[in-house]
Each structure stands twice: as structure tokens, then as C-alpha cells.
N, C-alpha and C positions, 0 to 999 in steps of 0.2 A: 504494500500500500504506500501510496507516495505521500508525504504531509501536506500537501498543499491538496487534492483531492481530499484526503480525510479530515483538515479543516473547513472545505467546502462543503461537507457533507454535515457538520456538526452545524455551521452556521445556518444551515436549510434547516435541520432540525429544531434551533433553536427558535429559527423564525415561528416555523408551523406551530411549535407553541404559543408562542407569544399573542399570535392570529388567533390560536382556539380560545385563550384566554383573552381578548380584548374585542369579541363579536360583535356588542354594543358600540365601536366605534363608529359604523356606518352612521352616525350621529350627528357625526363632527361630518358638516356638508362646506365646501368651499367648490371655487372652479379653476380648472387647468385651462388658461387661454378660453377658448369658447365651451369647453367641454365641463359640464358639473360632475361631480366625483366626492368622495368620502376615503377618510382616513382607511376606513378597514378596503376597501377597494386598492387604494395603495399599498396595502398591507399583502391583498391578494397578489396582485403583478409580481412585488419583488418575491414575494417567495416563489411562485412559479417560473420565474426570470432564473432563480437557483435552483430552483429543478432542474431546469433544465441544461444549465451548465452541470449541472453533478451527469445526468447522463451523458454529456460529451465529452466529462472526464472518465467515466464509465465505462465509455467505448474506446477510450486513447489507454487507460490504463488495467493489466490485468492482474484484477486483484479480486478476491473474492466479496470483500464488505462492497462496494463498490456495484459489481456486477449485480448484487440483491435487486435494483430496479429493473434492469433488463431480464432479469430471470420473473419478476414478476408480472410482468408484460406478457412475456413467454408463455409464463403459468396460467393468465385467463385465455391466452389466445389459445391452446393446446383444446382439441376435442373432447376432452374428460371431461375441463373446466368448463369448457363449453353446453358442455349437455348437465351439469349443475347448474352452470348461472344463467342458463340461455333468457329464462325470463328477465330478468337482470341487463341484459346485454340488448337484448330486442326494446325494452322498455326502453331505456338509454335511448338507442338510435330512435326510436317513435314518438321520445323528449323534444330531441334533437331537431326533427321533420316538422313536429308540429309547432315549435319554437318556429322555425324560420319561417314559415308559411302565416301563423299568425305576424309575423313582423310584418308583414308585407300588406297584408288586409284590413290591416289596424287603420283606425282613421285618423292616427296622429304615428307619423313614422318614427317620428324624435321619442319620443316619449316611451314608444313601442321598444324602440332600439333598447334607452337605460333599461326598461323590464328586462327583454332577451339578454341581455349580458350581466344583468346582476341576478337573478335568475335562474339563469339555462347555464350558459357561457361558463363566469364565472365559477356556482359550484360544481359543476359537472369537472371544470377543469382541475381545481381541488381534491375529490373524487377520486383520480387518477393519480394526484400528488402522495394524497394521503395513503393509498393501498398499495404502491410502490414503497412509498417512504417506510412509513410503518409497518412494525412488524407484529405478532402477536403478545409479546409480552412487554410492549409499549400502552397498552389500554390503562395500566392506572395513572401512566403518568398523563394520558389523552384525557382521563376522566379528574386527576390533581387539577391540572389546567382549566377544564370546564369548570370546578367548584372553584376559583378563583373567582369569575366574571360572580356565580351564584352566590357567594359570601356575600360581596361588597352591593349587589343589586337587593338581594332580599334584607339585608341590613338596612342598606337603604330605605326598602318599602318599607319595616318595622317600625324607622323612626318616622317617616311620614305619617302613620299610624295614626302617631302620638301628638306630632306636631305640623299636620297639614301643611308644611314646609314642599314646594317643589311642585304641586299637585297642578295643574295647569288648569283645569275646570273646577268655578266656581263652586259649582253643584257637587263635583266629588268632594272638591274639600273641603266644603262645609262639613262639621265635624257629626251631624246627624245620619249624613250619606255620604260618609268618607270612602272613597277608594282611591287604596292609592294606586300609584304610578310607577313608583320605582324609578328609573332612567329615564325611561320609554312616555311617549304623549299619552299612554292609555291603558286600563286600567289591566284589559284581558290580555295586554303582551307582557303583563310577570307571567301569569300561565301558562303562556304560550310558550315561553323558554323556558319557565324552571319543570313547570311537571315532567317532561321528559327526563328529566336529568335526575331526579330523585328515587326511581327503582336505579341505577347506577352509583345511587350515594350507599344508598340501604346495601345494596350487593357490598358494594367497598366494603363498609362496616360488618357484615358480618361472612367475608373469604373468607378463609382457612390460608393459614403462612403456607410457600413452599414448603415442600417436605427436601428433606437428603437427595432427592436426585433433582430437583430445582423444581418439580411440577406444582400447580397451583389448582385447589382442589375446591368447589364451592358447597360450602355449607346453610341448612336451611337453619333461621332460627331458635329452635329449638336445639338439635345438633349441636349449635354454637352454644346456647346457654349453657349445655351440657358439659360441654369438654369446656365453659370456662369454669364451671364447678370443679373437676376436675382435676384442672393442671393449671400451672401458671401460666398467662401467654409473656413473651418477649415486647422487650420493650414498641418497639415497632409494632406491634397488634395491638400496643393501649393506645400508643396514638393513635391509630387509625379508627379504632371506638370511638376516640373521645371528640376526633375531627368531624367524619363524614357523619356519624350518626346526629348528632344536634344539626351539624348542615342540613340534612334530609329535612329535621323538624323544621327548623327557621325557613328552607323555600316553601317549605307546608304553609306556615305560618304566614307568609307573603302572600302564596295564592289565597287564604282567607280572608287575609285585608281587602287583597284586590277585589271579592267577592268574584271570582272566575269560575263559573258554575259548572264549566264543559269542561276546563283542568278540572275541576272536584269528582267530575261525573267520571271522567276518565280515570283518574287513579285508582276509583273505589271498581272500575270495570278490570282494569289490571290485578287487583287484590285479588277481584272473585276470578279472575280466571287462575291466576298464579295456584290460588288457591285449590281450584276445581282439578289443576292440573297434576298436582302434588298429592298420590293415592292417600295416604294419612290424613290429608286434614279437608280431603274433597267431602264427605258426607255434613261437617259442620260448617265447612263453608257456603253449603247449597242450603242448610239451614237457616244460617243468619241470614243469607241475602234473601232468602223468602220472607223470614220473619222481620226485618226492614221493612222490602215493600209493602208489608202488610200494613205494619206502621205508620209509613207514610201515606200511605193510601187509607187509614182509618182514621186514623188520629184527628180532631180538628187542628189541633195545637198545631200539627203539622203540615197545614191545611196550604201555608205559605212556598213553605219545600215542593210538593206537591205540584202546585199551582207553575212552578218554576220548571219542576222537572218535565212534566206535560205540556209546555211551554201555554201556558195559558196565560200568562203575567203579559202585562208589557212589554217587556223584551221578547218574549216567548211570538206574540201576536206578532212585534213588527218584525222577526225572521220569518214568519211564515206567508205574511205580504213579500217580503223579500224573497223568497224563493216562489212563491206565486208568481211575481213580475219576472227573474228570471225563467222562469216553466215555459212562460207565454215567448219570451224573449227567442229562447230557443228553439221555439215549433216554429219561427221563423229563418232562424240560422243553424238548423239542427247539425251539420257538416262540419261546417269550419268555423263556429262560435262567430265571431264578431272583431276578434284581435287584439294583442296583447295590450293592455292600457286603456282597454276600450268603454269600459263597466261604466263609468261614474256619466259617459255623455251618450253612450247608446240605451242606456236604462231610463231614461227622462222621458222617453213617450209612452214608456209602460208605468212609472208609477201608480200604485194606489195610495201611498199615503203620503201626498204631498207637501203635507206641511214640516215633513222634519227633512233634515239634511239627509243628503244622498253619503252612503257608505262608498267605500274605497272596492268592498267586493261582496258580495251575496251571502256571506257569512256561511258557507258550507264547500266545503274541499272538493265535491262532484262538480258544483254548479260553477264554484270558480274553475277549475280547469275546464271545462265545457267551454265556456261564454269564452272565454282567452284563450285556449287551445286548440278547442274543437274535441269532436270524437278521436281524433288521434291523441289529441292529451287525455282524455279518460282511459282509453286505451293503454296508453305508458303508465297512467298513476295504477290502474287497477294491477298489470304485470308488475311493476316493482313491490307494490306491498303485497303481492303473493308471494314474491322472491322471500321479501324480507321477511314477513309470517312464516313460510317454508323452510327458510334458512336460523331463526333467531328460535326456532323450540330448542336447539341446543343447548338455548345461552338462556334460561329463562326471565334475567333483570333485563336483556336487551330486547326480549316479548314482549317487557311487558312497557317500555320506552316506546313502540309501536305501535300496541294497543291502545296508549294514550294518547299518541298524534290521533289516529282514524277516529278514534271517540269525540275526541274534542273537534277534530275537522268540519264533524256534522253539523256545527253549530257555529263554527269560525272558521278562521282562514289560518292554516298551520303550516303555510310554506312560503305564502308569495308576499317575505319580508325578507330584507337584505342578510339578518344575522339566522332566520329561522330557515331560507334555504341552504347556508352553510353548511348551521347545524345539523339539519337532514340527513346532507351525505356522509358531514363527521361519521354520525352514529349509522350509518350504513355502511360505510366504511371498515368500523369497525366492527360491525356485524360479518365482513366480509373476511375481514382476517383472522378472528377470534374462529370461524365458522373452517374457512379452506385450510388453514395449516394445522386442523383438528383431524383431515382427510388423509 
């Protein structure tokens, strides 16, 4: 190995961190000459600009750390890997078609364009960064990284809590209908990034140390209570309790300020499947979640939950005008939706409820990629989250990371934001290596 490729190689790596840990950046807007742009966008470029010189030291120099990108190239391109991830690979490329296609029929090309490349472009190119770069026993430090941005964001939201400090609407932060914010203009984007990351905090917390031959072994919690009665653990397994575990509660805790109903609904859909899945504690988990709904569904007290959950509320009523207007939208554009960027000026002649502001997007993960992609974008989202369902029953905290996108998707929009389609492919990513070099 030569030191000038193997400091090339550390420097990519440090970048890629520093990027998974600073997602929120896309914040910070400014413009290069005519072009608008975001810190984490620049963040994107230069690491991929070191990608790709690490491959062209890669191909100049033979060495084997080095060579691991081009072998992992190798490794999806090979017909084995191919007939694994083919859903995976076709989904990509049907991203890809339908991305450019909507660019083009968009009725604002500029605008269309920043989507497609913050988007498509840009995480997809990551993607590639990431599952080259990374390797299988790099996930805790991918997931150290993610709990970085999550400390100091749900910190954040807790103290707003307390002190309506940062909240940008009146109405949230009145302290009678507080939600907060956290970083972000709005209340559902703490949900929208911390719930996913929270079956990954919880896994942290209760691994099992390598053993003697280096392997890492994942224990449920009971298991874990158990051998901590037990045995002593090393130092390095108390911190890791005494970090991720409070992590996990405190982004809980964020998304309950937020009041983010569709992360809540999600997690609690992750529990029971996690649960249903795990022979031992399937008969009491199909218990409790019965005797809940029943709860919820009897109880007056609970009348409000309820009310929320069967979206009969307020919010409940204006998503289902909102998908009502888009229904109508697309038995006109059933093909090729309408175009990226399109939503907020072609939905104005379908409104029904005119007097409130028009949303950014239809508040459900079908309907936005429909309306902006077309039938080839349903087409790619429904292939990759079969890949990823398919592929993450191995890894049950990375099941259950996706079970909580698709839950909450129903009701929001859990991809088409600058830090939450990164985070996507991060965690497919890493579904991806955790999953193939298990093979």
C-alpha cells in the first residue's frame, strides 16, 4: 500500500463521516454564481470528488485495502449478486428513468432540475460511495455518526419544549400547542429523521461484545438482561448502555414534543412486528396490541387518540382532501404524474379546501412519487422496499428502520427532503453490507 493512496483513503472516510453526521446542513442555503446550493450538497461533491480519486489510485496501485472498491463493484455486478439484489438494481435504474423523464415534463425545468439532483442524482451517487467504501463492521461507527446529528437535534427539540425558543410558528409555540421544531421549519421533520434511527440506537444498546474470534452477535433484550445479571460486561459495553440507550429515549422524547403521530404510529408498528416476529414473545405481543386497540377504540378518554388515529381530526380530514385532490389529479396524469417540482402549482385547480395553504406534497409516499415520478416511480419505490423488507429480516433493528419509513410514508412524505433522501440510502446501504458479506 502506498501512503499517499492510504491517506487518500482515510481522508474519504473521514469525510463520509462527517457528511452522515452533519445531514441537517442542507440548511445553510447560499449560491455559487447563479446556481443555489447548500452546505451538505458541498459536502456531497467533495466526498465523491474523493471517491473517486481513491478509485484511480485503486486502479494505479496494487494493493489489496485499496482494491476493496473495485472488488465491490465487481461483487454486485457478478450474476449471484445479481439475482439477490436484482430488485434493488432494476428499482435503481427505474429511479433513475423516471427521474429524468419527470425532469423534462415538469412545468418548471429549474426547479425540477434542484429536485432530480438533490434527490435522485445526488443520493443515489452516495449509494454507491457508501457500499464501496464501507464495509460490514463499519455500521457502528455509521450509526456513532448518525447519533451525533440525533443528540444535539432532539436536545435541541427538548429544550424548545421548555422554552419555545427557535419555534418559527406562532401557533406551535404558543406554549398551549407547542411543537417543537428542533432545527428543521416543522414540527413532523424531528420524526421524520429521528424515528428511523432509534430501532438502530436500541440494537446498539443492547449487541452483544465481539467474542474471541472478532464476530458480533445480536442479543434480544431479555438475553441481554440476563447475561448482565450474570457476568460483568467491559468497560466499553457500559458505555455503550449508558450512551445509545437514553439516546433512543431522548429522540422518543423529541418525536413526542413534536406530537408526530405517523413516527409514533410507526414505531409502535415496528414493536409489534419485531415482536410478532420473535417466536417467544409473538403470543403476548399479538395480545397487547389487541388489547390496545380495544382500548383505544372503547375508551372515551381515548376518544382523542382515536379520533387521530382514524384520521378523523383535523389533520386527519385535511390529508384525506389531500389525497382526494391528488386521486383526481392522477386519473388525469395516470403515466407520467405531472413532474418533479410540480405538486404545489398543478394541484391549484383540484383543490377542495381552499382556504388553507397548499403543502409542498400530498402527505403520503405513493401519491408523492406518482404525481413527480409517474408509474415508473411507484414502480422503483415498491421494488426497492421489497428488496429492502427481503433483504433486512436478517438484521431485525434494520426491519424494523423500514417498517417505520413505509408506516409513516402513509401519512407524510419520508424521502423527498434533502437530509431524509441521504439518509435512505445511508440505511440501505447499510442494509446492503450488513446483509451481502453475511453471504
Amino acid at each position: 500500500m502506498t501512503s499517499d493512496t492510504s491517506k487518500l483513503e482515510r481522508v474519504l472516510r473521514g469525510a463520509l463521516f462527517i457528511l452522515i453526521a452533519a445531514l441537517p446542513l442542507y440548511l445553510v442555503r447560499f449560491r455559487i454564481g447563479p446556481l443555489p446550493s447548500t452546505a451538505l450538497e458541498v459536502m456531497v461533491w467533495v466526498v465523491f470528488v474523493l471517491w473517486l480519486l481513491v478509485i484511480l489510485e485503486s486502479a494505479k496501485a496494487d494493493d489489496r485495502i485499496h482494491q476493496f472498491q473495485l472488488d465491490s463493484i465487481a461483487r454486485y455486478a457478478r450474476s449471484r449478486m445479481t439475482r439477490i439484489h436484482w430488485p434493488l438494481t432494476l428499482g435503481i435504474a427505474l429511479l433513475l428513468i423516471a427521474g429524468t423523464v419527470s425532469l423534462f415534463i415538469a412545468p418548471d425545468l429549474r426547479a425540477a432540475a434542484g429536485l432530480w439532483k438533490a434527490y435522485i442524482i445526488e443520493p443515489l451517487a452516495l449509494f454507491v460511495v457508501f457500499i464501496t467504501t464501507f464495509r460490514k463492521e463499519d455500521a457502528p461507527k455509521i450509526i456513532f455518526a448518525l447519533s451525533l446529528t440525533a443528540l444535539v437535534t432532539s436536545a435541541f427539540a427538548i429544550y424548545q419544549k421548555f422554552t419555545g425558543f427557535g419555534i418559527p410558528n406562532p401557533y406551535w409555540a404558543a406554549e398551549e400547542t407547542r411543537r417543537v421544531t428542533s432545527v428543521w421549519g416543522f414540527p413532523n421533520a424531528v420524526g421524520l429523521f429521528l424515528a428511523p434511527l432509534v430501532p438502530l440506537f436500541l440494537w446498539m444498546s443492547f449487541r452483544a461484545s465481539p467474542d474471541k474470534s472478532g464476530r458480533v452477535e445480536e442479543s434480544n433484550p431479555v438475553r441481554f438482561l440476563h447475561a448482565l445479571a450474570r457476568r460483568s460486561f467491559g468497560r466499553n459495553d457500559i458505555l455503550k448502555i449508558c450512551y445509545y440507550f437514553p439516546l433512543a429515549l431522548l429522540s422518543l422524547l423529541a418525536i413526542v414534543f413534536a406530537k408526530s403521530t405517523g413516527a409514533l404510529v410507526g414505531l409502535a408498528a415496528a414493536v409489534i412486528i419485531a415482536g410478532v416476529l420473535y417466536k417467544k414473545t409473538r403470543v403476548i405481543t399479538v395480545v397487547l396490541a389487541a388489547l390496545g386497540a380495544i382500548l383505544v377504540l372503547t375508551v372515551p378518554k381515548l376518544a382523542p387518540v382515536k379520533q387521530e388515529l382514524l384520521l378523523q381530526d383535523y389533520s386527519g380530514r385535511l390529508r384525506r382532501d389531500m389525497w382526494a385532490e391528488s386521486v383526481e389529479l392522477l386519473s388525469e396524469h395516470p403515466i407520467l404524474g405531472t413532474g418533479l417540482s410540480s405538486y404545489k402549482e398543478i394541484i391549484r385547480r383540484y383543490r377542495i379546501d381552499k382556504w388553507i395553504e397548499i403543502f409542498e406534497y400530498p402527505h403520503n409516499i405513493i401519491l408523492n412519487f406518482w404525481i413527480e415520478l409517474g408509474a415508473l416511480g411507484v414502480l422503483a419505490l415498491i421494488l426497492i422496499f421489497y428488496w429492502l423488507f427481503k433483504t433486512a429480516r436478517a438484521a431485525p433493528a434494520l426491519l424494523a428502520v423500514f417498517v417505520i419509513i413505509l408506516i409513516h410514508g402513509l401519512v407524510d412524505v419520508p424521502y423527498f427532503k434533502n437530509d431524509l433522501a441521504i439518509q435512505f440510502w445511508l440505511l440501505a446501504a447499510l442494509c446492503y453490507n450488513i446483509i451481502t458479506y453475511e453471504r
